[in-house]
DRENNUVO-186385 format. One record per residue: residue in three letters; x, y, z of N, C-alpha, C in turn. Coordinates in steps of 0.1 Angstrom, whole numbers, plus 5000, padded with zeros to 4 digits. Atoms other than C-alpha are relative to their C-alpha. Last residue first. Layout:
! residues N
AlaXYZXYZXYZ/...
END
This chain:
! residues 505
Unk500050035013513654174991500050174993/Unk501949995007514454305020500149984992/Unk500149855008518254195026498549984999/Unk500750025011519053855049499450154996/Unk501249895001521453865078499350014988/Unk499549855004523453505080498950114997/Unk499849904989522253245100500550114996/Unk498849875005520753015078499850075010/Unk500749895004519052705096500850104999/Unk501450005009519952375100499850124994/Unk499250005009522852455128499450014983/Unk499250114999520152435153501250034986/Unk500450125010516652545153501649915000/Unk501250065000516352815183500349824994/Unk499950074985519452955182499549935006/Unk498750094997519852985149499849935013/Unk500950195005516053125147501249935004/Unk501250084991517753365170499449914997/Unk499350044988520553465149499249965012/Unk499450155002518253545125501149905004/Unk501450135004515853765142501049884996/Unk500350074983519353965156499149914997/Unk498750064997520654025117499749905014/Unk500050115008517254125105501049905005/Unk501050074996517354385133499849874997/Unk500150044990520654535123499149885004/Unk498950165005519854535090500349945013/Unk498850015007516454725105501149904995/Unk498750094990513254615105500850104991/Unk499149914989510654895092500949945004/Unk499749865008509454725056500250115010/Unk498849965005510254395067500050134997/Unk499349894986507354415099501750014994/Unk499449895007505254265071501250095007/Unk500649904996504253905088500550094989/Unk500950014991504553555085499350145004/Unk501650085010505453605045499549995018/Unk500649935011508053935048498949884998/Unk500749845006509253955080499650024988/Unk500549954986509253585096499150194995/Unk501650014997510053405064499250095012/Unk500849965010512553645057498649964999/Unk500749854998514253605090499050034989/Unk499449905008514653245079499450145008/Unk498550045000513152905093501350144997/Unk499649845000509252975098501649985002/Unk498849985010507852665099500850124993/Unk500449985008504652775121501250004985/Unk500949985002504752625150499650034981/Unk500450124993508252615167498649974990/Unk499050105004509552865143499449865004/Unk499850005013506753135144500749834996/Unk501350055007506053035179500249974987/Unk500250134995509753145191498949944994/Unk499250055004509453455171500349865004/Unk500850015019506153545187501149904993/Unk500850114998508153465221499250024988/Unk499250184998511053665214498849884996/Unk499950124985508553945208501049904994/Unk499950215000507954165182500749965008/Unk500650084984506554545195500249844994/Unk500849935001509454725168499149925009/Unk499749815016512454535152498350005010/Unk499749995008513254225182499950124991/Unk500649925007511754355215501650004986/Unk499149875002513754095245498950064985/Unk498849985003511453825259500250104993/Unk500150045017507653765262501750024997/Unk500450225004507853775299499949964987/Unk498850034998509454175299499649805000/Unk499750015016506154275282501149915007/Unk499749835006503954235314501049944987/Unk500749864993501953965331501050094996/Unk499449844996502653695307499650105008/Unk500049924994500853355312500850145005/Unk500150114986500353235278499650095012/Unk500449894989500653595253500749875010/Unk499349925001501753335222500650105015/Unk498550104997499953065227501250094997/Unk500050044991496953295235501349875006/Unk499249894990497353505204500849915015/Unk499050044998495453175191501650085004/Unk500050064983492153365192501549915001/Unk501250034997493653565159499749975015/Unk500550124992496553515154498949975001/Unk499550125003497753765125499849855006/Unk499950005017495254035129500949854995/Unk501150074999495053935168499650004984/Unk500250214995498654025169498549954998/Unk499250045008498554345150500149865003/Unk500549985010495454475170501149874991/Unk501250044995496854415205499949954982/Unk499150154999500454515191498849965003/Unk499450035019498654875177500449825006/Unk501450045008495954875215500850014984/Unk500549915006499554815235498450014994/Unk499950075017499754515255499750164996/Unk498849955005500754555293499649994985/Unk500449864999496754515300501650074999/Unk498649935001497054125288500050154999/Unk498850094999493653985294501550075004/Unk500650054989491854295291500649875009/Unk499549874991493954405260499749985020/Unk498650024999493254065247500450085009/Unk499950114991489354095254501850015003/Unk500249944991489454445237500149895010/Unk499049894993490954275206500150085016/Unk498850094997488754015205501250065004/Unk500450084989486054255208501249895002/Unk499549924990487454415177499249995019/Unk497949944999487454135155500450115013/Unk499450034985483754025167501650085001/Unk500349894994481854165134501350005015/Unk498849865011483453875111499750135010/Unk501049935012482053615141500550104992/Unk500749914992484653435163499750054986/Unk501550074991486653075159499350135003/Unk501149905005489253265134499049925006/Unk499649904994492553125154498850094992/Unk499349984983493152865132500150115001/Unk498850025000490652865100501150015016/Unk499249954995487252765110501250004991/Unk498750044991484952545088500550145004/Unk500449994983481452585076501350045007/Unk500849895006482652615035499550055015/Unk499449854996485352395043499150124999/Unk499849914988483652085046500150095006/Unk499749905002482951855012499650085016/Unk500449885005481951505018500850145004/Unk501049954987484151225032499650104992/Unk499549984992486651025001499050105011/Unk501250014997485650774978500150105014/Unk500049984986489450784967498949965009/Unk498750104999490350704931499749985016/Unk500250155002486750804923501549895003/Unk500750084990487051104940499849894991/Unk499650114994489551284921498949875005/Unk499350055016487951554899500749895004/Unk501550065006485151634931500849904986/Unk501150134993488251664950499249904991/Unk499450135000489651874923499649935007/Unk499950045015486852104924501149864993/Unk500950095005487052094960499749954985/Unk499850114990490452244963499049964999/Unk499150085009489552494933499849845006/Unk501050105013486552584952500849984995/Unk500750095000488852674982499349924994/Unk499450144998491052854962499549885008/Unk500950155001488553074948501049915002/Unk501349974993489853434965499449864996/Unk500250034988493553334961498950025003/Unk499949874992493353334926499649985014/Unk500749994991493653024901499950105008/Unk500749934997496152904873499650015017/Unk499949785007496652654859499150055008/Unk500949824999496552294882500850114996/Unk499349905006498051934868498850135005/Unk500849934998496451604886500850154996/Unk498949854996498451304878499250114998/Unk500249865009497150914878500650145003/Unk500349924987498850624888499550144994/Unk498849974995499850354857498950145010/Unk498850084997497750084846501550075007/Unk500350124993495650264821500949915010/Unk499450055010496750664820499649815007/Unk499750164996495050884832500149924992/Unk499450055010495751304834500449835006/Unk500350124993493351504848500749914993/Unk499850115008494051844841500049905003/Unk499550124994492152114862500249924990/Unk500750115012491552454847501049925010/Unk499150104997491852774871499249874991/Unk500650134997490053094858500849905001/Unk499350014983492453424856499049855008/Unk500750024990491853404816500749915011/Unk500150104992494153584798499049975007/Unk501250085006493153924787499949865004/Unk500849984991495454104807498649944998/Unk499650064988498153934787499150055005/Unk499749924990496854074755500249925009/Unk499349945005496053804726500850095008/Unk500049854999493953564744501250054998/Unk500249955010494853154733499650245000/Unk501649985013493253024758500150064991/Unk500449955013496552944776498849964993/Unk500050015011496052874813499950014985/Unk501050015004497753074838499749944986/Unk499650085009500853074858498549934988/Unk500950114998501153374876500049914988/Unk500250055016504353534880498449895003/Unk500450134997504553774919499549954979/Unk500950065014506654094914499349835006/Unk499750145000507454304944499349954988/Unk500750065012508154664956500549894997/Unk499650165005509254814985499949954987/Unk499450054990509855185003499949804994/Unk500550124989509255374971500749925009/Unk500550054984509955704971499649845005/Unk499049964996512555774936499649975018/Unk499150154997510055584917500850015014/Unk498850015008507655914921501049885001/Unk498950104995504155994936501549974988/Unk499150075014502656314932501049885010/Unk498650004992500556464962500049874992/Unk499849875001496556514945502050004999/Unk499749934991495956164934500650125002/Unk500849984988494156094904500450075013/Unk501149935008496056094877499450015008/Unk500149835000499356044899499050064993/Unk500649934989498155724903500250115001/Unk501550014999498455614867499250085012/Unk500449955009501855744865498349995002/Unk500649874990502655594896499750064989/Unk501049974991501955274882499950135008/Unk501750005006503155334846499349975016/Unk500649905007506555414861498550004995/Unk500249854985507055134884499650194995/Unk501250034997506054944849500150055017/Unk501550005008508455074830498949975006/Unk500049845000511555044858498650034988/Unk498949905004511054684860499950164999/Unk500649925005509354494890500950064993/Unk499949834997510954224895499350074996/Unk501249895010510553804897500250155007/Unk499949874997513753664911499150114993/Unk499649974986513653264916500350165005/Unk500650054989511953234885499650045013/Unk499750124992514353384861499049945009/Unk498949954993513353564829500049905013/Unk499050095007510453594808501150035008/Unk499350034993506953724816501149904997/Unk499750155003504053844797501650015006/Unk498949995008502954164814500849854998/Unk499650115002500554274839500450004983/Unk500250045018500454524858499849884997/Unk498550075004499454574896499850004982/Unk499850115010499254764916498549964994/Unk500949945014499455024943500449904991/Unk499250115013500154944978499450054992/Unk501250025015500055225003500549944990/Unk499450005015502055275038499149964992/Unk499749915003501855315075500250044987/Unk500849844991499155105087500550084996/Unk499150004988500554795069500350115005/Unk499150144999499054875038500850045010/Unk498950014988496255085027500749925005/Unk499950094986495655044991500449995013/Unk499349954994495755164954499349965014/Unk500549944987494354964931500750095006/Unk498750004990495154974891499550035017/Unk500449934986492854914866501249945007/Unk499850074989493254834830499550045007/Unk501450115000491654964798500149945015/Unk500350085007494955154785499049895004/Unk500350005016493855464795500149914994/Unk498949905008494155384835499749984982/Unk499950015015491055344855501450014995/Unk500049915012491855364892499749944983/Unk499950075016490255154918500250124995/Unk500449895015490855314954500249874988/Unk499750005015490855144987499550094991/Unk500950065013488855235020501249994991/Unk499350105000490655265054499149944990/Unk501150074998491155655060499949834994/Unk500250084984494055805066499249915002/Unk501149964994495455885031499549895006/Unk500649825009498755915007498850025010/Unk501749974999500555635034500050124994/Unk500549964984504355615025498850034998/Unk499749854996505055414991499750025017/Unk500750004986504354994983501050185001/Unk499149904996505254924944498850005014/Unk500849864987502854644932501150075002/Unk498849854990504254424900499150115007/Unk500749894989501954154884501150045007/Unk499149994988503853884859499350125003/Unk500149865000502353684830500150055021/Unk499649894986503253344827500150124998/Unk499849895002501253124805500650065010/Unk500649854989501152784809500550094996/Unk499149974993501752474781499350145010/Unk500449845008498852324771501350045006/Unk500850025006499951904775499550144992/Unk501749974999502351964797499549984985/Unk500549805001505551844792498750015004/Unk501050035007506151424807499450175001/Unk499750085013509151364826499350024987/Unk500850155007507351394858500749994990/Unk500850114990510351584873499349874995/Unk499250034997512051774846499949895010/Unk499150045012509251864820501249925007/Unk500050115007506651844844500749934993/Unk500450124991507852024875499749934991/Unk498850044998509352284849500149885006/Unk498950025011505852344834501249935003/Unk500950085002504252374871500749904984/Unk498950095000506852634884499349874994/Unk499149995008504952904880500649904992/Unk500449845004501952774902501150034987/Unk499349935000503452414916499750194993/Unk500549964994500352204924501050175000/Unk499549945002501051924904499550134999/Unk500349895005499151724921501350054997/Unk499249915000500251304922499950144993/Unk500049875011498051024930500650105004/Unk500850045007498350694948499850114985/Unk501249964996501350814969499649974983/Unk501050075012504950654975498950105004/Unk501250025000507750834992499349974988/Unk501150045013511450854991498549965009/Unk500750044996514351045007499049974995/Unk500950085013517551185000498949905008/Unk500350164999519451425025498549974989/Unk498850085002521151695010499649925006/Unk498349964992519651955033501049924997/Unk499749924988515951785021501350055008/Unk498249974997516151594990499750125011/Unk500049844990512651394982501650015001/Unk498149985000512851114952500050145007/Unk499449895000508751034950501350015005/Unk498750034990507250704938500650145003/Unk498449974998504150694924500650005009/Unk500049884985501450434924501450114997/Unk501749984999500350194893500350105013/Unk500850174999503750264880498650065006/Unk501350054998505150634879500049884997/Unk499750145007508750734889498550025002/Unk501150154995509051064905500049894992/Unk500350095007512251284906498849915003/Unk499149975014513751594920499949904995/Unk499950135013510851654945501050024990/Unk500449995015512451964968499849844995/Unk499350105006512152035005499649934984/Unk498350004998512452335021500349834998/Unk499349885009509152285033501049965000/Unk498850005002507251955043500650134988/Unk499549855003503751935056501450045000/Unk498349974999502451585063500950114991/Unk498749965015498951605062501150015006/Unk499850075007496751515095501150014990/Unk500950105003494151735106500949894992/Unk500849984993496551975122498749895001/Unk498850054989499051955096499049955013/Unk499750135005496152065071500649925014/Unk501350114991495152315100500449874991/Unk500350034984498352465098499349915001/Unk499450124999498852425059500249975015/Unk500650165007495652625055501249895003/Unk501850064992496652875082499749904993/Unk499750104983500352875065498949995004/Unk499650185002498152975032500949975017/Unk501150115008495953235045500949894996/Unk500450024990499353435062499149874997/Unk498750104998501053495027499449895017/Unk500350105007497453645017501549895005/Unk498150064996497253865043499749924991/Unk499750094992493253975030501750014997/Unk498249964999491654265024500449875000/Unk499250024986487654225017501849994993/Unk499250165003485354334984501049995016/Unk499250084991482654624986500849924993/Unk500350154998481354894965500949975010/Unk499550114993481655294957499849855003/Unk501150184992480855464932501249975009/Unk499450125002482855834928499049884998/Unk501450114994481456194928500849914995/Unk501249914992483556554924499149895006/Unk501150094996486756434909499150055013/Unk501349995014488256744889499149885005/Unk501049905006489656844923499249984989/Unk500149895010492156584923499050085005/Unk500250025007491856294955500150164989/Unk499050005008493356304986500050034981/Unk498950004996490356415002501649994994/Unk499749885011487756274983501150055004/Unk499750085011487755945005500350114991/Unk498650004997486956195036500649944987/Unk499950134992483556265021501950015003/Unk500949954984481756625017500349885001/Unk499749894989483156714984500249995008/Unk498649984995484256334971499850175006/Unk499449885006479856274968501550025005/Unk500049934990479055914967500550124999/Unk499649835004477455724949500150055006/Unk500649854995476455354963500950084990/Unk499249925006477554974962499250124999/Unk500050025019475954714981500950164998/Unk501349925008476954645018499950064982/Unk499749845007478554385029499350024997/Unk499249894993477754115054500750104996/Unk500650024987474853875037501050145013/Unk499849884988475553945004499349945012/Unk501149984983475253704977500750075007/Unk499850064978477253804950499050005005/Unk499350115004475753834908500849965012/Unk500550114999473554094920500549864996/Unk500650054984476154324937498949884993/Unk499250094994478454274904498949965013/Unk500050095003475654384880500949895010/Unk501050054998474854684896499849834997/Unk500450034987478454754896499349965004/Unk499750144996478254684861500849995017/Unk500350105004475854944854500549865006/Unk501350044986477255194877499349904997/Unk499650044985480355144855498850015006/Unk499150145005478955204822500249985015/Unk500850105000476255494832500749854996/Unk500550054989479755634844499049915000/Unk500749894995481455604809499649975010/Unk501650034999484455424805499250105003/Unk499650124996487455654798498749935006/Unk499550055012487255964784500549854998/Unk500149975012486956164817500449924988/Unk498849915006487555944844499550014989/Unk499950015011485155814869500750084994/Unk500149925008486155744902499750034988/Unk499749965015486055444919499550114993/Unk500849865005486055404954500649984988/Unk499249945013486455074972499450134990/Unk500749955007485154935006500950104985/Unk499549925004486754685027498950074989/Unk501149855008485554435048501050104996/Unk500949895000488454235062499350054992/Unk500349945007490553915062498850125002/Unk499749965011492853775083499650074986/Unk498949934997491153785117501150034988/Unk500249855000487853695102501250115004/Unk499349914997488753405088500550125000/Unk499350114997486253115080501150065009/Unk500650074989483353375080501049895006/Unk500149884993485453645053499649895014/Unk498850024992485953305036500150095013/Unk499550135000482653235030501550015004/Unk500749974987481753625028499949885008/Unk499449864993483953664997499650015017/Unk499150034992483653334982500050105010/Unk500150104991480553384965500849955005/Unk501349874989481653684950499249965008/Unk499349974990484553464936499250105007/Unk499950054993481853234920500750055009/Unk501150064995480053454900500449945017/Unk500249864993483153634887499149995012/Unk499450024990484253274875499950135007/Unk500050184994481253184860500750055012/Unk500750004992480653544844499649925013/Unk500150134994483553564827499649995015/Unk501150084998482153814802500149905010/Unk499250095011485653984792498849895004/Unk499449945010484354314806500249914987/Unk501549995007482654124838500450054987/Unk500250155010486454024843498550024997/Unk499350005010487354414856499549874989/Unk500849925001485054374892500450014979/Unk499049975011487354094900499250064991/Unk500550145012484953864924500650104991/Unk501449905010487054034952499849894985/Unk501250105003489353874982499050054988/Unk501249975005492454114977499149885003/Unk500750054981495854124991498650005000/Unk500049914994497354204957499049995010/Unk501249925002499053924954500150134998/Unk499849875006502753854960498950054988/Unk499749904989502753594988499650164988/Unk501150014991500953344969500350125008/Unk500949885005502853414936499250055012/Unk500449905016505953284952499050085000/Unk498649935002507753184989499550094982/Unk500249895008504053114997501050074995/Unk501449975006505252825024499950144994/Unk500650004993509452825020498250014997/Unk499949904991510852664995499350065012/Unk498350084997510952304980500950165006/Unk499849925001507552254990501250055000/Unk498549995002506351894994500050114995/Unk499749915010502451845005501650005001/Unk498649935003502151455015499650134994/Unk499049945009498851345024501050085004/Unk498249994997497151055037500550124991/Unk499050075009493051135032501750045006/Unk499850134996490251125058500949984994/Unk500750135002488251445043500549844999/Unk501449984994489851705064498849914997/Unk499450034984493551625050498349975011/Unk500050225000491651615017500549955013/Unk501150095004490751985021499749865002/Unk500749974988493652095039499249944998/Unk499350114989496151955013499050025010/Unk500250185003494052114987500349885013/Unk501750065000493952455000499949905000/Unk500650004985497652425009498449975004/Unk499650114995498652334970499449995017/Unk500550125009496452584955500649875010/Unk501650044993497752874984499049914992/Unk500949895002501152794978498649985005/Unk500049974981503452504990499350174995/Unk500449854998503852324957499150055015/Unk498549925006504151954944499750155005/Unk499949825005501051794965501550044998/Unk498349934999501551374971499850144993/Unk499749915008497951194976501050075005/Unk500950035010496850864989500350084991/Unk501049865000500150875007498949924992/Unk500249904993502250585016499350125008/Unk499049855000501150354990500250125017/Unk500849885000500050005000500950125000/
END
């Protein structure tokens, strides 16, 4: 008997959904990730839950349908990671018309169910704060909903609870060969040690990397090959206070968000643009940090310029070819390949997908498996993620509980922790009665003892995982700071783990 029933290539939010899913419906599984969890596209969203207001345009009304029925489905699974948000869009001279947009506004609220946002409106920018930053020649916007979410966070949570229910959850470690017969065989390399596993069926779950997993791994190219087109955000110092988003138009048909981010700062993105070049170092290039502040400076009053940004990141998605002429045209719908063969183990290939329908991916495959498996009905749609056991409204009740609990806690560290933990703060806090019980103040109110957790808990091996996918706290750590974090995992993990100071991306 095989090992696993099922063996996941890829440590993103496709591969983690899955693993959690099947983990939850009685199944053995392996996910294998040969970097850290969301080390790619998964971390380099744009932090968005939304049925993707833009794809009504290109009619794809399936998958617009469905991610607008996600929104309040996950929003319920995990309230501490994701939030209500509301979006202003302006209209721009010469560029759709408004009866156009209000149109397919109206079109988006009835195409979501609603149960905890509110529908979309007109609002006047005289006499609202949202106007504020905005030009003078905008005088009235629409507004609507969609939610925020951590997206690097969302997947560890799915490969938490995977783990948690089960799955065997292995980063930082690479498939470099499978063998198929009626089961596969997998050829693991972890720190230079070699190691093998069998499983019944085998995802290829890898996002970018999907192609190379076939051609070099399975052996066997893809079938369509994938498309990689590449999204670049730039992150600036906060333009404005308030905690709604912006959708801009830009001339050539796109849209560009703009975004509060990590209390003190604003994301703005993203392009997109067919994609060539290495893997392991997707960039933003100078043309397209220019076309996003370009775009934003049509709107916003206080000019933005290359010369201020504090980050910027490319994430490649790996989507499949339909054939669309423009890269933004592409369709952002996930296609399942099922690939069986008589007598020999079958292989599950995912394009594509968006962190707002990864659950329904994860069941969609399910549903595309289950005859190899017979495996427990569908779950997640009720379910908890860890540390989101409390109602979408509760967030700040949970916070006032903590503070109550723990009255050394600031109300920003309060906040910041229950944003990332949720009710599970509590293995963090324990019994602390002031700051000095959490140990020494890494970069800013982080703790020993977060840091501790991270590692013990949450595979967290690298300063990098710590500051840029468990949390954000890279875009204030100092070198310094980066230097002490990772000399502490050292200290923590053991020789195993890099110890040298690591650069913001």
């Amino acid at each position: 008997m095989a090992d696993y029933d099922l063996a996941i290539i890829g440590g993103g939010i496709n591969g983690t959904g899955l693993a959690r899913d099947a983990a939850g419906r009685g199944l053995r599984v392996l996910m294998v990730e040969m970097n850290d969890l969301a080390s790619g596209t998964s971390s380099a969203s744009s932090k968005l839950i939304h049925g993707g207001l833009r794809y009504l345009e290109h009619g794809a009304f399936r998958l617009v349908r469905e991610a607008l029925g996600e929104r309040e489905v996950l929003l319920r699974m995990a309230p501490h990671l994701i939030r209500p948000m509301r979006f202003v869009l302006p209209p721009m001279p010469g560029l759709r018309a408004p009866l156009k947009l209000r149109f397919g506004l109206m079109l988006y609220d009835w195409l979501g169910p609603r149960k905890l946002l509110p529908p979309s409106r007109t609002i006047d920018l005289t006499h609202n704060v949202v106007g504020q930053p905005l030009k003078r020649i905008f005088r009235y916007a629409f507004e609507y909903s969609d939610c925020w979410v951590d997206d690097s966070r969302l997947v560890v949570l799915n490969a938490l609870d995977a783990a948690e229910r089960g799955a065997t959850i292995r980063t930082r470690t690479r498939c470099v060969r499978v063998e198929r017969r009626d089961e596969w065989e997998l050829v693991l390399n972890s720190r230079g040690k070699r190691e093998t596993a069998t499983a019944r069926v085998l995802v290829n779950a890898a996002g970018p990397w999907i192609g190379e997993v076939a051609e070099t791994i399975v052996r066997q190219p893809l079938k369509v090959p994938a498309r990689l087109i590449k999204g670049s955000h730039i992150v600036v110092r906060r333009r404005f206070e308030h905690s709604s988003g912006y959708i801009f138009q830009a001339a050539d048909g796109r849209v560009v968000f703009a975004l509060p981010f990590a209390e003190d700062f604003t994301l703005i993105g993203t392009t997109d643009e067919k994609f060539v070049g290495d893997l392991k170092s997707p960039a933003p290039d100078p043309a397209e940090i220019m076309y996003l502040c370009e775009v934003a400076n049509q709107y916003f009053r206080d000019k933005i310029t290359p010369d201020e940004l504090v980050w910027s990141y490319s994430g490649v998605r790996s989507l499949y070819n339909d054939g669309a002429g423009r890269p933004e045209n592409v369709t952002r719908d996930y296609v399942l390949s099922l690939d069986e063969k008589k007598k020999l183990a079958p292989l599950l290939t995912i394009y594509g997908g968006k962190i707002t329908t990864y659950r329904r991916l994860a069941e969609a495959a399910m549903t595309k498996m289950r005859h190899f498996f017979q495996p427990k009905p569908e779950w997640t749609a009720a379910s908890s993620l860890p540390g989101g056991e409390f109602p979408p409204e509760g967030f700040d009740e949970v916070v006032s509980d903590m503070i109550g609990r723990w009255p050394f806690l600031t109300k920003p560290m309060a906040r910041r922790l229950a944003r990332a933990y949720g009710l599970r703060c509590e293995r963090i806090l324990g019994e602390a009665a002031s700051m000095d019980d959490l140990g020494p103040l890494l970069t800013g109110d982080f703790t020993a003892a977060e840091l501790r957790y991270l590692v013990e808990h949450e595979w967290a091996q690298t300063a990098d995982d710590v500051l840029w996918r468990r949390s954000k706290l890279g875009l204030s750590a100092s070198a310094e700071e980066r230097t002490a974090i990772a000399q502490f995992i050292a200290s923590l993990s053991g020789p195993a783990v890099r110890t040298e100071p690591v650069a913001a991306p």
